[in-house]
N, C-alpha and C positions, 0 to 999 in steps of 0.2 A: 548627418548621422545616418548610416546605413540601419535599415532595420528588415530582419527577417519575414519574409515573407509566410502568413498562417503560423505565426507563432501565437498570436490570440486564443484559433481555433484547437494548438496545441494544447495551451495553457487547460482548454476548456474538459477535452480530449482525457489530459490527463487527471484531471482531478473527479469529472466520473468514475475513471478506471478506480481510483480511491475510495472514491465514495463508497463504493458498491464491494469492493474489496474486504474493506474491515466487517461491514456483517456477515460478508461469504464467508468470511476467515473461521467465524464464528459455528456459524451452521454447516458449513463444510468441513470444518478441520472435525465437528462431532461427528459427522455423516461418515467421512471415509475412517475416522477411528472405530466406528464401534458396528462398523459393516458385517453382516452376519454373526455377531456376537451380543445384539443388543446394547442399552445404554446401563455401562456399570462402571465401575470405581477404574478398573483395569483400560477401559477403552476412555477414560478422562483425560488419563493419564498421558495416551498416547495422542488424545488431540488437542493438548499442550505442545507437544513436540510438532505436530502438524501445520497447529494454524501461523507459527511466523514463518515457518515456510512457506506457506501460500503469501503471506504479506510481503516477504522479501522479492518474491516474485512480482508481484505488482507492485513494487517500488523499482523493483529492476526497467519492466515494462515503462511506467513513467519516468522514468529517470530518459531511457529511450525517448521519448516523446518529446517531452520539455527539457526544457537546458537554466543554467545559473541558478541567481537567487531569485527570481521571479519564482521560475520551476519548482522550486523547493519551496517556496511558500504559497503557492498553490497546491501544491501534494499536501503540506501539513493542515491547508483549510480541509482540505478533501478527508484527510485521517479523524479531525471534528468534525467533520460533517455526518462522518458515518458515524461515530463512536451516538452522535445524537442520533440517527436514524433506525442504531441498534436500540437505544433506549426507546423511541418511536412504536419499533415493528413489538417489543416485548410490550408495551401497554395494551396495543393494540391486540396480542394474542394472550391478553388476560392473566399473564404473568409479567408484573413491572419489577424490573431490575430495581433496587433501594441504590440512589443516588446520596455521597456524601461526599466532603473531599479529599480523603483519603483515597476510596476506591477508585475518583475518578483522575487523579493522581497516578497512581497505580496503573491503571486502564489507558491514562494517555501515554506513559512508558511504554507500556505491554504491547501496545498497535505501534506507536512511533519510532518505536528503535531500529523492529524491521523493518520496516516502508524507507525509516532513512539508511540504512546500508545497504537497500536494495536500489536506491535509488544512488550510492555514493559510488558503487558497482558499476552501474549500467555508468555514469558519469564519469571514471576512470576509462572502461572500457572504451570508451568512446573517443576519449583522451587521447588514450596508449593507440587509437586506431589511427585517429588524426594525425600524428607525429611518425607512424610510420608510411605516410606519402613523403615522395618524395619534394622537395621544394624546387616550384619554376618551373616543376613539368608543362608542357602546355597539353601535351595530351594526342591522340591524334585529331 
């Protein structure tokens, strides 16, 4: 059985990029919305629309990295890992997010749809690159 060479280190590679992703998405997507404008109802709004962009993005990036079903289910450890590290960093800054299952429900949707289309993305693209080498080339 052939086996790829730092695909491990991938696996490892990618699901930091996750980890860390879903609270950036968080505190970044508020930071770039509500930039010179302060925090109000109006700049919420827009880092809704922000933070699965950022997530798509680093699902794209990992999608890059790691490959199959391994891949993906280290990206989705990576997406709970964070989702708990967001609950974490908020105790720890004295505002605890209210955990039920509902919300967190809701919350493993909300990170996981994007990370997986950006990861479904990057995995396509990589596809569609593949197939367009030629076959038998040797190369020079």
């Amino acid at each position: 059985m052939k086996t790829n060479r730092y695909s491990l280190v991938r696996d490892w590679i990618a699901l930091v990029i996750i980890l860390f992703a879903v609270p950036l998405s968080v505190l970044g997507g508020t930071n770039i919305a509500c930039v010179g404008q302060g925090i109000s109802s109006g700049c919420a709004l827009d880092a809704v629309f922000i933070s699965p962009v950022l997530l798509v993005g680093a699902g794209f990036v990992a999608g890059l990295i790691t490959r199959g079903w391994t891949g993906l289910f280290v990206v989705g450890v990576g997406q709970i890992l964070g989702q708990f590290l967001i609950l974490l960093l908020s105790y720890l800054a004295g505002r605890g997010v209210p955990v039920d299952p509902f919300s967190g429900v809701i919350a493993t949707v909300w990170f996981g749809a994007p990370i997986a289309i950006g990861y479904g993305l990057a995995r396509g693209a990589v596809w569609i690159a593949s197939r367009r080498r030629p076959k038998g080339d040797a190369g020079a």
